[in-house]
N, CA, C and O atoms as a MOPAC input file, in Angstrom:
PM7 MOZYME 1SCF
protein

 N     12.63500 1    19.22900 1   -15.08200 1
 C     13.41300 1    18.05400 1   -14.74200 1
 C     14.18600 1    18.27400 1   -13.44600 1
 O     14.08500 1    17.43400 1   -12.55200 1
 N     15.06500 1    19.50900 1   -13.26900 1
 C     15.39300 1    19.65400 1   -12.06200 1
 C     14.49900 1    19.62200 1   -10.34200 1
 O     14.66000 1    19.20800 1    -9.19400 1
 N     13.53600 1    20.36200 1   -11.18200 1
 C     12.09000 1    20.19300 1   -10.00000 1
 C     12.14200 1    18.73600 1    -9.26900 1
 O     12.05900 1    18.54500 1    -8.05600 1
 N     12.31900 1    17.63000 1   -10.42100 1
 C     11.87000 1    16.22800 1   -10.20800 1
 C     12.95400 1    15.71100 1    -8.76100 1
 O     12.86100 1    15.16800 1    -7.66000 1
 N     14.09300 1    16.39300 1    -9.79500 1
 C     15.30900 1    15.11400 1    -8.73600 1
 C     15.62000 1    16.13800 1    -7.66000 1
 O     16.47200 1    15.70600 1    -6.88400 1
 N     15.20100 1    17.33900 1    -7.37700 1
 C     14.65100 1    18.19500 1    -5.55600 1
 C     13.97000 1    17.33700 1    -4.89800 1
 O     14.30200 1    16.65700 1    -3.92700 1
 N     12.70200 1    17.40800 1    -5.64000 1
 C     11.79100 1    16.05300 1    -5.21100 1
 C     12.19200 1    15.00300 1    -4.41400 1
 O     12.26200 1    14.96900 1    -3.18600 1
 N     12.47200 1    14.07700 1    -5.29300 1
 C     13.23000 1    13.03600 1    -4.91900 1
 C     14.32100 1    12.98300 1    -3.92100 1
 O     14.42200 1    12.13300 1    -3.03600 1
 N     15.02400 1    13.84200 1    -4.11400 1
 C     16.32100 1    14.22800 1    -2.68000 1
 C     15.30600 1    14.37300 1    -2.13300 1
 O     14.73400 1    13.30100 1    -1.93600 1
 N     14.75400 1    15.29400 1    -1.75300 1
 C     14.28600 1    15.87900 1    -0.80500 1
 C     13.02700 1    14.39900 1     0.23500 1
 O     12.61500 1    14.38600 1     1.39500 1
 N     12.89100 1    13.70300 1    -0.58600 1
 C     11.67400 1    12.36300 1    -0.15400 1
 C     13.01000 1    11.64800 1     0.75300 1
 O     13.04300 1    11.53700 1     1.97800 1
 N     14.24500 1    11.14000 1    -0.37200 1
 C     15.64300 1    10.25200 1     0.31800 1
 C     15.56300 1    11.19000 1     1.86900 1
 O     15.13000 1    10.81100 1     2.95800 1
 N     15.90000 1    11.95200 1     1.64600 1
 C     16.39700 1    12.67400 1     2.95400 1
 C     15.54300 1    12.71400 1     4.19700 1
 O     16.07300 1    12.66900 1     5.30700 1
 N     14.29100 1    12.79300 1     4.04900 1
 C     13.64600 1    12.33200 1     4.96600 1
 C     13.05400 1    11.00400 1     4.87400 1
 O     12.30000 1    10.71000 1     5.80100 1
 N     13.23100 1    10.14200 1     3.96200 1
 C     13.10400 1     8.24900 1     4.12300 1
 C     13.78200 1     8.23800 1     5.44700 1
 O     13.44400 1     7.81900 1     6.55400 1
 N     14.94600 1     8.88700 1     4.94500 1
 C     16.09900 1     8.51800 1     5.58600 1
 C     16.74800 1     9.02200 1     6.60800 1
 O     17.89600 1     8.66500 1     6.87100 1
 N     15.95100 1    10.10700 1     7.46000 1
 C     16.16800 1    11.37700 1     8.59900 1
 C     15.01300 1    10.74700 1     9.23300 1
 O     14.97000 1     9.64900 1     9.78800 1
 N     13.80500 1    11.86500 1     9.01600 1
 C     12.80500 1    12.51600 1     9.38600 1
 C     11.55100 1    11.06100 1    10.08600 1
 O     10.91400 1    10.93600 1    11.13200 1
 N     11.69900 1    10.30300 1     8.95800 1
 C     10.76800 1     8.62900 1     9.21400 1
 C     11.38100 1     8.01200 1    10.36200 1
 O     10.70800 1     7.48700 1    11.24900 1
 N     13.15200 1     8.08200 1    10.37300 1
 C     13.41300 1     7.27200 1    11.26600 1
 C     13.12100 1     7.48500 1    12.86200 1
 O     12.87700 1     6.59000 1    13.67100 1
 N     13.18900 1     8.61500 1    13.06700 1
 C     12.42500 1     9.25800 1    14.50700 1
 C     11.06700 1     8.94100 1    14.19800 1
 O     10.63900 1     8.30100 1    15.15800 1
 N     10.10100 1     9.08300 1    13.25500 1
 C      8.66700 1     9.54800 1    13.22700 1
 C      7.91300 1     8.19200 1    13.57200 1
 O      6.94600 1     8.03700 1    14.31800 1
 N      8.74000 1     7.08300 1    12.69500 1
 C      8.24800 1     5.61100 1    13.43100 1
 C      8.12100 1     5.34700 1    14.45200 1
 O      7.01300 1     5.03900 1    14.89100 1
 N      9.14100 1     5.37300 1    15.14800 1
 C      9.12100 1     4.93900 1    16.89300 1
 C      8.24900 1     5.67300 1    17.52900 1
 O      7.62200 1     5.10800 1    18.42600 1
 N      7.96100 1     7.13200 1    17.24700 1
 C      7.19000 1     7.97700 1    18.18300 1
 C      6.13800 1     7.56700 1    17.47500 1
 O      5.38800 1     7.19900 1    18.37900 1
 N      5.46600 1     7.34500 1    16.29300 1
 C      4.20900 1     7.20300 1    15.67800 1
 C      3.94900 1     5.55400 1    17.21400 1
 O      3.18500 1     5.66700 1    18.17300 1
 N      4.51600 1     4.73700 1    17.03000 1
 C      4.31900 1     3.59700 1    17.34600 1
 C      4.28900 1     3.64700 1    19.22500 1
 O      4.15200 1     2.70300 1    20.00200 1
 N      4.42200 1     4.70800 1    19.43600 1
 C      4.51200 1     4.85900 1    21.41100 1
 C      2.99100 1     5.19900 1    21.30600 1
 O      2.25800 1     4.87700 1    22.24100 1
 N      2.38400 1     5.96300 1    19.99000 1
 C      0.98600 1     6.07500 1    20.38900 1
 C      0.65800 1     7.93100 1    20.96400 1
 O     -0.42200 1     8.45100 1    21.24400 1
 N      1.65400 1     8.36500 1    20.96800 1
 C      1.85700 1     9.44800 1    21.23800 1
 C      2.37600 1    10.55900 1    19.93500 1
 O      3.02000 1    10.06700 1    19.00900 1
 N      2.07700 1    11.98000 1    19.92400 1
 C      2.25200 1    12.42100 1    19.55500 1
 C      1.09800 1    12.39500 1    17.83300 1
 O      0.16300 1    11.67500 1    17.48400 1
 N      1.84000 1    13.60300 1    17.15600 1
 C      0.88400 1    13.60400 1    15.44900 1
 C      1.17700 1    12.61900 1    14.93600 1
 O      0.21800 1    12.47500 1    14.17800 1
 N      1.96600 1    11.59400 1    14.73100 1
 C      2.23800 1    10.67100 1    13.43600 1
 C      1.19600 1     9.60400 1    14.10500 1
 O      0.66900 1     9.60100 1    15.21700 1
 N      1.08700 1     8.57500 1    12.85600 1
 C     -0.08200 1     7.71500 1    12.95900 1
 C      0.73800 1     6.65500 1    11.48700 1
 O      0.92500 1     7.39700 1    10.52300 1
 N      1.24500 1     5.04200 1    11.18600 1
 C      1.95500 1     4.68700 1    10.74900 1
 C      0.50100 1     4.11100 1     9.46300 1
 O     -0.59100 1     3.60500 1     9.72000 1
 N      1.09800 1     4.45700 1     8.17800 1
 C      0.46600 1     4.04100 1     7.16000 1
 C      1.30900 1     2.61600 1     6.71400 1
 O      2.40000 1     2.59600 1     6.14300 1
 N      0.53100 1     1.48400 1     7.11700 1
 C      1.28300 1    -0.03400 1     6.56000 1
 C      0.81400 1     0.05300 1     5.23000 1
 O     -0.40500 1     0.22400 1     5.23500 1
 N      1.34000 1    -0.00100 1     3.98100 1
 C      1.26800 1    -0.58000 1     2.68000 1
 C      1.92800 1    -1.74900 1     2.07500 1
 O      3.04700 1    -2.09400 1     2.45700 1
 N      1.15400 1    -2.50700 1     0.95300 1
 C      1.81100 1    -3.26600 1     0.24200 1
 C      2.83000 1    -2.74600 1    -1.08800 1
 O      2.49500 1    -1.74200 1    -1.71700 1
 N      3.85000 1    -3.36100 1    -1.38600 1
 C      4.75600 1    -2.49300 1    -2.70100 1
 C      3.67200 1    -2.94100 1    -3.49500 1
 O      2.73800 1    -3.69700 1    -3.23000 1
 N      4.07300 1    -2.14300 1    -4.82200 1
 C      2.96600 1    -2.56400 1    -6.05100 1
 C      3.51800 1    -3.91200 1    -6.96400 1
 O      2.83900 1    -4.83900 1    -7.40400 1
 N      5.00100 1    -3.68300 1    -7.09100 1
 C      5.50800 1    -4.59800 1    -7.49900 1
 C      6.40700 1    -5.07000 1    -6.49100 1
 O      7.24100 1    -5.49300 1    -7.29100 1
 N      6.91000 1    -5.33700 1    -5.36600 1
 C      7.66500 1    -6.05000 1    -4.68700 1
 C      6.78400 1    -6.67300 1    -3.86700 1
 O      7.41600 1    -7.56600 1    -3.30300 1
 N      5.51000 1    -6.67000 1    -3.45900 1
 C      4.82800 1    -7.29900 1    -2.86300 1
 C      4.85400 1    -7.57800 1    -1.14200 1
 O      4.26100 1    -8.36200 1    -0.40000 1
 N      6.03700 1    -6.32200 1    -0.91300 1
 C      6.87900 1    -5.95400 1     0.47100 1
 C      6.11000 1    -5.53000 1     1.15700 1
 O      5.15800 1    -5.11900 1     0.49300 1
 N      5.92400 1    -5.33000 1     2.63200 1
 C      5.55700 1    -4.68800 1     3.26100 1
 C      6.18100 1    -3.41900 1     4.16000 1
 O      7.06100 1    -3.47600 1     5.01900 1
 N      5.24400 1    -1.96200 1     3.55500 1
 C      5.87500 1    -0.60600 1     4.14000 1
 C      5.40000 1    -0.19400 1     5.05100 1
 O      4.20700 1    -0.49000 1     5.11000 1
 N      5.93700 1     0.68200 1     6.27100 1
 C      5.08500 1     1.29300 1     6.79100 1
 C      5.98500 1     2.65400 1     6.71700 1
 O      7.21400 1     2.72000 1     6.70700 1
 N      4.67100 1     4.14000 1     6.65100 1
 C      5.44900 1     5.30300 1     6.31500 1
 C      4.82400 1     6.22400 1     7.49500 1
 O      3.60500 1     6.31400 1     7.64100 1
 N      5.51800 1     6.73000 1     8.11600 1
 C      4.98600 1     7.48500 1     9.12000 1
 C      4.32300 1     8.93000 1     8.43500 1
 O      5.09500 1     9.66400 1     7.81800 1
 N      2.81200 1     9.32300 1     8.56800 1
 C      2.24900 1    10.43400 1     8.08400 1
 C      1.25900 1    10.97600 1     9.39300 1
 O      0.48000 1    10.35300 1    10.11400 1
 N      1.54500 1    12.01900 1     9.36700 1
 C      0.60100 1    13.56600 1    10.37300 1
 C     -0.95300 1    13.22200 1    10.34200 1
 O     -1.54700 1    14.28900 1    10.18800 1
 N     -1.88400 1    12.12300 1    10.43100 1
 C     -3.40700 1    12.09600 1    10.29100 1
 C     -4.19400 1    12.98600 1    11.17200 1
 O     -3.87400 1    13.48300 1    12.25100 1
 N     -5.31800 1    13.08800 1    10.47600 1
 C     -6.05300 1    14.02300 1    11.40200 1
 C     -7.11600 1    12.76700 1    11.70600 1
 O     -7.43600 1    12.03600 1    10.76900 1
 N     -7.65600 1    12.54000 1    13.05700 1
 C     -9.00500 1    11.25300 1    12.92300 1
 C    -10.37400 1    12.39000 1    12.99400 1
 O    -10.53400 1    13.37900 1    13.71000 1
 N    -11.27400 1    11.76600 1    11.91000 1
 C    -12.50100 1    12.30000 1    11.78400 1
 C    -13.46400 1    10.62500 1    11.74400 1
 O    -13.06400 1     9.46400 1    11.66600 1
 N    -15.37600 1    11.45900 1    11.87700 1
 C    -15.43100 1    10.20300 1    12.35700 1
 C    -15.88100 1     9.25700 1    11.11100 1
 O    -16.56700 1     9.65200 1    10.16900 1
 N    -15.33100 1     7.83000 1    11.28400 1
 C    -15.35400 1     7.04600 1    10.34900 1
 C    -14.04100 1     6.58100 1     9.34000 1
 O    -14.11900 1     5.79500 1     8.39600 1
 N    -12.71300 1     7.35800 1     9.86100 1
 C    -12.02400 1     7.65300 1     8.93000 1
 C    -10.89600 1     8.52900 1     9.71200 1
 O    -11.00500 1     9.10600 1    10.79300 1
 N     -9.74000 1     8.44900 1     8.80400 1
 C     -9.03900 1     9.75200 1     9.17300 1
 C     -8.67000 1    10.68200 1     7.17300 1
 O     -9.06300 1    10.22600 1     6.10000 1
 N     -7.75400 1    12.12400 1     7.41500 1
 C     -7.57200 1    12.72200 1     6.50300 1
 C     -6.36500 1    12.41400 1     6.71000 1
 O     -6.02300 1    11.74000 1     7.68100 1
 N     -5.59000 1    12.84400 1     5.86500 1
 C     -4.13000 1    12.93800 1     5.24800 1
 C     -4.08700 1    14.18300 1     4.39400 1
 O     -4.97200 1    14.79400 1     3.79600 1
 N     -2.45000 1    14.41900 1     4.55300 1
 C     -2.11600 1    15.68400 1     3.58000 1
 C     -1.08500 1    14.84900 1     2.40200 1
 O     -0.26200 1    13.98600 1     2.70700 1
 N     -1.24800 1    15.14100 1     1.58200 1
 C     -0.12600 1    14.79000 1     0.63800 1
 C      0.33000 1    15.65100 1     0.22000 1
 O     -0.14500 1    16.32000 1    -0.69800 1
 N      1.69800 1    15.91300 1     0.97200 1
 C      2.86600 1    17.07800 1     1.45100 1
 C      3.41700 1    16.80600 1    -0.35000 1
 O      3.41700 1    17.70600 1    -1.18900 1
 N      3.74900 1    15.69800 1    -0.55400 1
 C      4.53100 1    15.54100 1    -2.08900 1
 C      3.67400 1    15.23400 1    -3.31200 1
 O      3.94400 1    15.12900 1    -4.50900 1
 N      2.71000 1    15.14100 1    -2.70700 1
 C      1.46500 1    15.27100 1    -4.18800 1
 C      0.96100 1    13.33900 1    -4.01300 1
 O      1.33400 1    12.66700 1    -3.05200 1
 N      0.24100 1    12.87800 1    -4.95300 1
 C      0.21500 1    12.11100 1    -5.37800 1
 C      0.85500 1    11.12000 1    -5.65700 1
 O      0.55700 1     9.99100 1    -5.26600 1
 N      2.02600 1    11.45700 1    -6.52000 1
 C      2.96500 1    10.37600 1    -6.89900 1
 C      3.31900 1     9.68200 1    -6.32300 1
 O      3.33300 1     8.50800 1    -6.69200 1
 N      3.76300 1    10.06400 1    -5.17200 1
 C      4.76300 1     9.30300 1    -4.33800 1
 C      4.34500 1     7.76900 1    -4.10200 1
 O      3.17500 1     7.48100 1    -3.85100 1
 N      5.35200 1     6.80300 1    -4.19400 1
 C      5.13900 1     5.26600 1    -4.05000 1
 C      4.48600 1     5.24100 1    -2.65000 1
 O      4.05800 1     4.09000 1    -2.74300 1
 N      4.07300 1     5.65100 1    -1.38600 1
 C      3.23200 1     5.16500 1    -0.43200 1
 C      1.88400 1     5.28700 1    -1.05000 1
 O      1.17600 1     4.28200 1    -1.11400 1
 N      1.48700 1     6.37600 1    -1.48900 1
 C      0.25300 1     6.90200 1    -1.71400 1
 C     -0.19200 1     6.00800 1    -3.06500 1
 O     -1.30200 1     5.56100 1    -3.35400 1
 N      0.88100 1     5.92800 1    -3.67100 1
 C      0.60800 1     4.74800 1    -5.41400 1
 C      0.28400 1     3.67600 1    -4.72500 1
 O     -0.86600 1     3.26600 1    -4.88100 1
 N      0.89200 1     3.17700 1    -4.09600 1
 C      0.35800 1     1.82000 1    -2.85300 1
 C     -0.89300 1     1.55800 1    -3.01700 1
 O     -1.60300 1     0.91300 1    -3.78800 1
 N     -1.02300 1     2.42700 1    -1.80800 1
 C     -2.41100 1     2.42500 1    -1.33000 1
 C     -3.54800 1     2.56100 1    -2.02200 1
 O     -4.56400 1     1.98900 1    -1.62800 1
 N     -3.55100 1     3.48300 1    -3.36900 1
 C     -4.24400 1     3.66100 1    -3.72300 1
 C     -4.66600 1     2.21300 1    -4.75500 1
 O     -5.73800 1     1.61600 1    -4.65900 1
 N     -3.55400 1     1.85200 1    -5.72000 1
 C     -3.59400 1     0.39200 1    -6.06100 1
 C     -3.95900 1    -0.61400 1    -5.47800 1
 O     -4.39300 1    -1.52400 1    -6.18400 1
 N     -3.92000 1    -0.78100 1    -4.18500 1
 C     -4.30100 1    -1.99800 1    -3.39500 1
 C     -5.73100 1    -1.67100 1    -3.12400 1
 O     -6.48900 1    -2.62300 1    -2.93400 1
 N     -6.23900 1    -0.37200 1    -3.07500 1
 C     -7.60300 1    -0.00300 1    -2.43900 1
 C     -7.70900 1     0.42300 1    -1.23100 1
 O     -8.74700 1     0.96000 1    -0.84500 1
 N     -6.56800 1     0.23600 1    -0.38500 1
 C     -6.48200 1     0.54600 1     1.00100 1
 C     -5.30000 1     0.36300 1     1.61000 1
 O     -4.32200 1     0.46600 1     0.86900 1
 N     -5.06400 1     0.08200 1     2.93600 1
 C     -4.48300 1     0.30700 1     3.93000 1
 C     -4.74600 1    -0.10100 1     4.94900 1
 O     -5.84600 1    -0.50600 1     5.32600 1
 N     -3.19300 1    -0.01700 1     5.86900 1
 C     -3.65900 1    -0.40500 1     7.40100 1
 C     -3.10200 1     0.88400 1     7.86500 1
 O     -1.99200 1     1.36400 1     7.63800 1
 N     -4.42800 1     1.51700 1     8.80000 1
 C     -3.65800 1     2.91300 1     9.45300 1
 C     -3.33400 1     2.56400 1    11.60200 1
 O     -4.16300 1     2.50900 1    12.51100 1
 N     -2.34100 1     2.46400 1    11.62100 1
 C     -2.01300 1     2.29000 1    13.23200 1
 C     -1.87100 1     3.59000 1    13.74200 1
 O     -0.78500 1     4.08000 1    13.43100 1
 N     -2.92800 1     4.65800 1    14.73300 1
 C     -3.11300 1     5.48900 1    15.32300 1
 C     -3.47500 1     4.73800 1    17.04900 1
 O     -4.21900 1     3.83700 1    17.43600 1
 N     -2.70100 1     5.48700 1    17.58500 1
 C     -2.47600 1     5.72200 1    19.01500 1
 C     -2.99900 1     4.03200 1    19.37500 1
 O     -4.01800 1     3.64200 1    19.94500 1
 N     -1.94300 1     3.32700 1    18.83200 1
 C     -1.58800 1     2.09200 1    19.44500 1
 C     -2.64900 1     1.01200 1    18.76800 1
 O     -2.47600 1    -0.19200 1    18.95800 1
 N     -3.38800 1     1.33900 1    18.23500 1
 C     -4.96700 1     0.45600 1    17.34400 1
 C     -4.64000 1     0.48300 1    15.70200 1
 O     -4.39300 1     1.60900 1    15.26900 1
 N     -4.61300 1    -0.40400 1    14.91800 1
 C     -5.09300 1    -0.67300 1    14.06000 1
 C     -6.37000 1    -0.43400 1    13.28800 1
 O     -7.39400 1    -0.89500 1    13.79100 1
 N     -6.46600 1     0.21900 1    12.14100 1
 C     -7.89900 1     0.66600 1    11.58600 1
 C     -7.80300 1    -0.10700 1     9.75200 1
 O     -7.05900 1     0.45200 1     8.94500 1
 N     -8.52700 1    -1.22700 1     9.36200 1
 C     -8.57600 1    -1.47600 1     8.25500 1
 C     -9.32300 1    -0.35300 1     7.20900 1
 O    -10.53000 1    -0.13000 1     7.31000 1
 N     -8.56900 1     0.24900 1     6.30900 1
 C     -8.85600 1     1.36700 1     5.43600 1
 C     -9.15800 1     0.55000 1     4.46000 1
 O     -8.42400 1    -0.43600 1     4.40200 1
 N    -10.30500 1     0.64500 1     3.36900 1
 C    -10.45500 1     0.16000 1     2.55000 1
 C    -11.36800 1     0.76000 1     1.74300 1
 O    -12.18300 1     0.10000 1     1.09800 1
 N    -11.29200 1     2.37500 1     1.70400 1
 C    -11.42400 1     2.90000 1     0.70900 1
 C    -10.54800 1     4.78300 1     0.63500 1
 O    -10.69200 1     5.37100 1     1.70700 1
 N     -9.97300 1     5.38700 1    -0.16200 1
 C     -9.09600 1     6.40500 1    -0.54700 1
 C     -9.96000 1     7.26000 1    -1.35200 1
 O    -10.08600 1     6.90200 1    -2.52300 1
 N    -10.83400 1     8.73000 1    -0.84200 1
 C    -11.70000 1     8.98000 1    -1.26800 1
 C    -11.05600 1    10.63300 1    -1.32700 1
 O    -10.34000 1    11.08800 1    -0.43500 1
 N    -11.34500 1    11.16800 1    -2.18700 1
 C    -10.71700 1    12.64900 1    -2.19000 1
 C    -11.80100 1    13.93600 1    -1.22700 1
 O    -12.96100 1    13.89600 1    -0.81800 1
 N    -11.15200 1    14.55800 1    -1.19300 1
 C    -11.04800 1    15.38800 1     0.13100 1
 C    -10.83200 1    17.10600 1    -0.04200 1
 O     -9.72500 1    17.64200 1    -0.09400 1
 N    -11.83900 1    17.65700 1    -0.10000 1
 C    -11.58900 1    19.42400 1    -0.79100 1
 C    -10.30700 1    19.59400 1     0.27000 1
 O     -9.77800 1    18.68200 1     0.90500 1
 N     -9.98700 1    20.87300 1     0.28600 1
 C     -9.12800 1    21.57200 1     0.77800 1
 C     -9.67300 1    22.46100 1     2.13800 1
 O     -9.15400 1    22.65700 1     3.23700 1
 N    -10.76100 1    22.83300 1     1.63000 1
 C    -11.31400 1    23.63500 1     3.10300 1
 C    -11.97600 1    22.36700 1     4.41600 1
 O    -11.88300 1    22.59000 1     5.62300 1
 N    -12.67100 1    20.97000 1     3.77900 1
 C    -12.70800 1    20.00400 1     4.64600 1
 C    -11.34200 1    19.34500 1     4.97900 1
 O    -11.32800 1    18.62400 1     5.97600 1
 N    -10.48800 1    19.45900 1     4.45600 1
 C     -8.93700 1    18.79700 1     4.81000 1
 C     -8.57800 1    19.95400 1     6.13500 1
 O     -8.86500 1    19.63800 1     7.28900 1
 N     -8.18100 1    20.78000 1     5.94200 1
 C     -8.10600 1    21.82000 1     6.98700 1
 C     -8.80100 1    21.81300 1     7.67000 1
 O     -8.27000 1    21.64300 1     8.76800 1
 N    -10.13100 1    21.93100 1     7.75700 1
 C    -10.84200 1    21.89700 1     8.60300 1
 C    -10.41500 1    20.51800 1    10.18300 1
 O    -10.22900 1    20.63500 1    11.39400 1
 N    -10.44200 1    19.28100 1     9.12900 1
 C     -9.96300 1    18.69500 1     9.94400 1
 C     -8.79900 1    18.48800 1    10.42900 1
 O     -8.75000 1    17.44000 1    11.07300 1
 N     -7.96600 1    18.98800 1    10.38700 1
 C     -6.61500 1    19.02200 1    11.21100 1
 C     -6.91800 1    20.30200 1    12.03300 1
 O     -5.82800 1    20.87000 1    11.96900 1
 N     -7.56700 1    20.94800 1    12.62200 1
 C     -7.84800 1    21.66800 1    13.42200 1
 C     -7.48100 1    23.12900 1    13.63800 1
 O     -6.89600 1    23.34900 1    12.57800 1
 N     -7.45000 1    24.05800 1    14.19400 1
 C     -6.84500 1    25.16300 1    14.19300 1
 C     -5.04600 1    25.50900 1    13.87000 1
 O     -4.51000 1    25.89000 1    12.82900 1
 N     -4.43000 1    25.18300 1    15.26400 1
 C     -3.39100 1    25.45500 1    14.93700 1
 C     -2.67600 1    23.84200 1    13.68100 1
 O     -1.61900 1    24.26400 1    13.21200 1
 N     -2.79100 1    23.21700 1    13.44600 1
 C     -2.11800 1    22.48000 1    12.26700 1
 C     -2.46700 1    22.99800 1    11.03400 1
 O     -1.67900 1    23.04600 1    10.08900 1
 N     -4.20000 1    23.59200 1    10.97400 1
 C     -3.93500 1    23.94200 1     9.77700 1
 C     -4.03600 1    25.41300 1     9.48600 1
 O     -4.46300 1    25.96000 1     8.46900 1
 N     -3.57400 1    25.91900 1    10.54700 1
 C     -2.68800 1    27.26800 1    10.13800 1
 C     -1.45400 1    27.26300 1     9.85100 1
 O     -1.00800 1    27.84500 1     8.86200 1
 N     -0.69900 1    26.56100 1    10.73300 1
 C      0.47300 1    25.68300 1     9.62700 1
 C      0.52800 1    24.98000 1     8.02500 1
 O      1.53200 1    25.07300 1     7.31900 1
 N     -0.51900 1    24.38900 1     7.66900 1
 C     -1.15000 1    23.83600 1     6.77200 1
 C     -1.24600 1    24.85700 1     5.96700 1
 O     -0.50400 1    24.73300 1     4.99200 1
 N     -2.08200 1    26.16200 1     5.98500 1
 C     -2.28200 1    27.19500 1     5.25400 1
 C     -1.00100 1    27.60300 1     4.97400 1
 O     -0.61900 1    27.47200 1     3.81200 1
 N     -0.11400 1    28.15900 1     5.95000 1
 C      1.47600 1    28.89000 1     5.71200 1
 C      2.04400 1    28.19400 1     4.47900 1
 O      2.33600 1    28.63000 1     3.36500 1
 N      2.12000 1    26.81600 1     5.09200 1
 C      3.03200 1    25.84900 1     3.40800 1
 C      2.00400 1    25.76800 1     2.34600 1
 O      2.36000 1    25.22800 1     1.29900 1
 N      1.44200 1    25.97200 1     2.38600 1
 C      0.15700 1    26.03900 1     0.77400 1
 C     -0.27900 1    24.64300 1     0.57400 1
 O     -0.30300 1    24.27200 1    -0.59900 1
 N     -0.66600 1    23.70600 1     1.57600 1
 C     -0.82500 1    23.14700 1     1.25400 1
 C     -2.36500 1    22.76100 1     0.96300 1
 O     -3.30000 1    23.15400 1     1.66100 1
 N     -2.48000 1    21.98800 1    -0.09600 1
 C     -4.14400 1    21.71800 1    -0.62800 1
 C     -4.42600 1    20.41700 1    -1.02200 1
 O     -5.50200 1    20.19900 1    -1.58000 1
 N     -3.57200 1    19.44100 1    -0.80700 1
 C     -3.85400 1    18.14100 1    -1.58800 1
 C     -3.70800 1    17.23500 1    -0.38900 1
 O     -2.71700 1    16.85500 1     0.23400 1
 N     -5.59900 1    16.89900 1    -0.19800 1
 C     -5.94000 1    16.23900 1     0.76800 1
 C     -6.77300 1    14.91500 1     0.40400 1
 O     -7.19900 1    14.82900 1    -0.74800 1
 N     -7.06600 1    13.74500 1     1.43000 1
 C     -7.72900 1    12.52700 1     0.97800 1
 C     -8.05000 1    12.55300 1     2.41900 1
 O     -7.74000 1    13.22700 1     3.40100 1
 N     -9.08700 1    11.15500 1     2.03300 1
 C     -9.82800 1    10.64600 1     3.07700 1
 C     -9.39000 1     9.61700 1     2.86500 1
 O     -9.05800 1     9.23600 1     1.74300 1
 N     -9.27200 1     8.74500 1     4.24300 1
 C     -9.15900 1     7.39400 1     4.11000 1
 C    -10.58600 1     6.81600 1     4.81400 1
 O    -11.01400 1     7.50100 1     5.74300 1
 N    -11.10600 1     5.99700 1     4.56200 1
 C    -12.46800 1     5.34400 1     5.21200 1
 C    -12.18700 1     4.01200 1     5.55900 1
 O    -12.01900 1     3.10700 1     4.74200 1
 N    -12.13200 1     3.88600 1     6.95600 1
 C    -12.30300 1     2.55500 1     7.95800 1
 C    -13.26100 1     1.95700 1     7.21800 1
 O    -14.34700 1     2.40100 1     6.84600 1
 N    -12.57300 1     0.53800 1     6.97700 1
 C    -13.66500 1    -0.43900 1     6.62000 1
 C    -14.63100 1    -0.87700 1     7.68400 1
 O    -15.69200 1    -1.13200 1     7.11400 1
 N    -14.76500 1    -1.13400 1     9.34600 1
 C    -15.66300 1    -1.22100 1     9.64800 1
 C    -16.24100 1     0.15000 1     9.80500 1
 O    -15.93700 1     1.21800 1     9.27500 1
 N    -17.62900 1    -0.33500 1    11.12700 1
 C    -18.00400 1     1.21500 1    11.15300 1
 C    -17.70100 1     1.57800 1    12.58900 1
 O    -18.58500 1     1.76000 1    13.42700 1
 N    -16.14300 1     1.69400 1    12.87600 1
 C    -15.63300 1     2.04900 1    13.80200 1
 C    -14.99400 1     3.40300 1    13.83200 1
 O    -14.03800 1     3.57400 1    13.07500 1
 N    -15.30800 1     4.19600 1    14.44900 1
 C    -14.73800 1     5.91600 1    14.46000 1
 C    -13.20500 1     5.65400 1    15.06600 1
 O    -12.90600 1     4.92700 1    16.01400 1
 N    -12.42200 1     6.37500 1    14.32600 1
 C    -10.90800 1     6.50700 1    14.80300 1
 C    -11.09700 1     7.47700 1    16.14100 1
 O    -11.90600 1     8.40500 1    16.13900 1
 N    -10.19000 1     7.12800 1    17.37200 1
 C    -10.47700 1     8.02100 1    18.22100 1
 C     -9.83900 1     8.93800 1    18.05000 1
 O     -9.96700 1     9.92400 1    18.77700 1

């Protein structure tokens, strides 16, 4: 139970730090972030959450730094998709397909996912562009 509400601080604190820089720079088109637009499941709101993508072709990967749970990723996955905005373009996602660990790394490239390796991280997805347009 304590695990949970770390968790949770730890998500507030960067809602509420870490996103607020990561938006604006996701949105100059520059830099790693790339803005995930979602619908709420029940508020019917519109989110956007700034996340680290890697573009592969057809698609980009994602890490899910907090697992699963988290309400962006419950989103998306409920709705079926997504809108992913990378380096200034829009990509309709409309399918959330799972993703080993050695192809997740793989695609974030050398040095990210030697970073990637250091934090342990292993819980990766694919997102797949609904047309058949390659993310650049």
């Amino acid at each position: 139970m304590a695990s949970w509400h770390l968790k949770r601080g730890l998500i507030w604190l960067v809602t509420n730090t870490i996103n607020r820089i990561a938006v604006p720079w996701a949105r100059s088109g520059r830099g790693p972030f790339a803005i995930v637009r979602h619908v709420g499941r029940s508020s019917g709101r519109t989110y956007e959450t700034p996340l680290v993508v890697a573009a592969v072709p057809g698609g980009f990967v994602i890490e899910l730094t907090y697992g699963p749970d988290v309400d962006w990723f419950r989103n998306i996955t409920a709705a079926g998709g997504c809108v992913v905005v990378y380096r200034r373009k829009e990509y309709r996602v409309d399918q959330v397909q799972p993703c080993s660990r050695k192809d997740g790394l793989a695609a974030f490239g050398l040095t990210r996912s030697l970073v990637l390796r250091l934090l342990r991280r292993h819980e990766f997805r694919r997102l797949h562009i609904a047309d058949t347009a390659t993310a650049d």
